[in-house]
N, C-alpha and C positions, 0 to 999 in steps of 0.2 A: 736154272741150275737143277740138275737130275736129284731128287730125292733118292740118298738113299746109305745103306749102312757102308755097303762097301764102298772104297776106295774109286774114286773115279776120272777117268782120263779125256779131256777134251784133244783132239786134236786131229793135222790134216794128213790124208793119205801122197798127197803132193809136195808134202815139206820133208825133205829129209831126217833135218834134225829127228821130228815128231817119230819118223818110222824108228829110226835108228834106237831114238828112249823107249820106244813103245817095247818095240823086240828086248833092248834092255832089261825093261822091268821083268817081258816076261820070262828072258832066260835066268833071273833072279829068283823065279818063280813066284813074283807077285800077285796078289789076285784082285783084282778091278775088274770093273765094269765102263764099257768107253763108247765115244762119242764120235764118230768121222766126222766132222762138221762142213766138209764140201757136200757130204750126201743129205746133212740136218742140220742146216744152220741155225746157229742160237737167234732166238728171239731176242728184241731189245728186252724185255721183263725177263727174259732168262739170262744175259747178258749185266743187269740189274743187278739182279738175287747172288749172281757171280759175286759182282765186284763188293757189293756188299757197301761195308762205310770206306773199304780199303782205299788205297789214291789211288785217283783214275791213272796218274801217270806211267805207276806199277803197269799196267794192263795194255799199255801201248809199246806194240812192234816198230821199233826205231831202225826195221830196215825197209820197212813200206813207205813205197811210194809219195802215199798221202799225207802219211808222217811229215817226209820232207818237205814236199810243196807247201804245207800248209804251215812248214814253223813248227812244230809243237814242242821242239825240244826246249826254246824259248818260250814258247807261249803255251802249253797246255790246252786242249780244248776244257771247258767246262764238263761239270761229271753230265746231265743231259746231253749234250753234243756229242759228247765220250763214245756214250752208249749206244743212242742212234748209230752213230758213225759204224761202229765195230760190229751193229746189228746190221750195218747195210754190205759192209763188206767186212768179212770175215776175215782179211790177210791181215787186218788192223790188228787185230788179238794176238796180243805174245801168248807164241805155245813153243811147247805143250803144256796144257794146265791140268793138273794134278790136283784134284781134291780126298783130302781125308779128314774125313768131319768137318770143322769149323777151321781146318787151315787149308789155303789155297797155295799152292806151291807155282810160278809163273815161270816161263826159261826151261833151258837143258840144262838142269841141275839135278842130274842122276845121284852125286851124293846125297845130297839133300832129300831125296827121292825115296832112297832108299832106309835112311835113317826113317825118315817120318814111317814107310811101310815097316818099319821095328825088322829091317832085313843086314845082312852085312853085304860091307863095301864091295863091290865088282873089282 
């Protein structure tokens, strides 16, 4: 996870959603600091430092692929496997993820988004 004061945005240049919040925040005129992660993929230790003690569950994209084949919505991978996993392939990670300080914000929850950046509603 990127050290640092400002506000900060993981996410992909290929996913809609992500483009569409990104531009969101910035026509809100938020101010972060962000992450493409097709061009920078998180490491499993930065993937880690993400999830933090949070549940793995939270962090898993239940429109991947892998998700499905593999069950998880029954069966959860364990927080190790979690991690590897979403470090190996990057679509596993629900985004866009928004971090401001010590809260992690997961999903297109532009409300939510906005409040935590102490901005008003769009």
């Amino acid at each position: 996870m990127e050290k640092t004061a400002r506000p900060f945005l993981y996410w992909k240049k290929s996913c809609d959603t992500c483009r569409r919040f990104k531009a969101a925040l910035e026509a809100a005129g938020a101010a972060f600091d962000d992450r493409e992660i097709n061009a920078a993929p998180l490491s499993a230790a930065e993937v880690e430092a993400l999830m933090g003690d949070r549940p793995v569950k939270d962090f898993l994209n239940t429109r991947n692929e892998l998700y499905r084949e593999r069950g998880m919505a029954k069966s959860p991978p364990d927080r190790a496997t979690a991690i590897a996993l979403i470090a190996e392939q990057n679509n596993l990670l629900r985004r866009p993820v928004l971090v401001v300080g010590d809260t992690v914000l997961l999903g297109n929850d532009l409300p939510g988004a906005l409040r935590l950046l102490g901005l008003p509603p769009a």
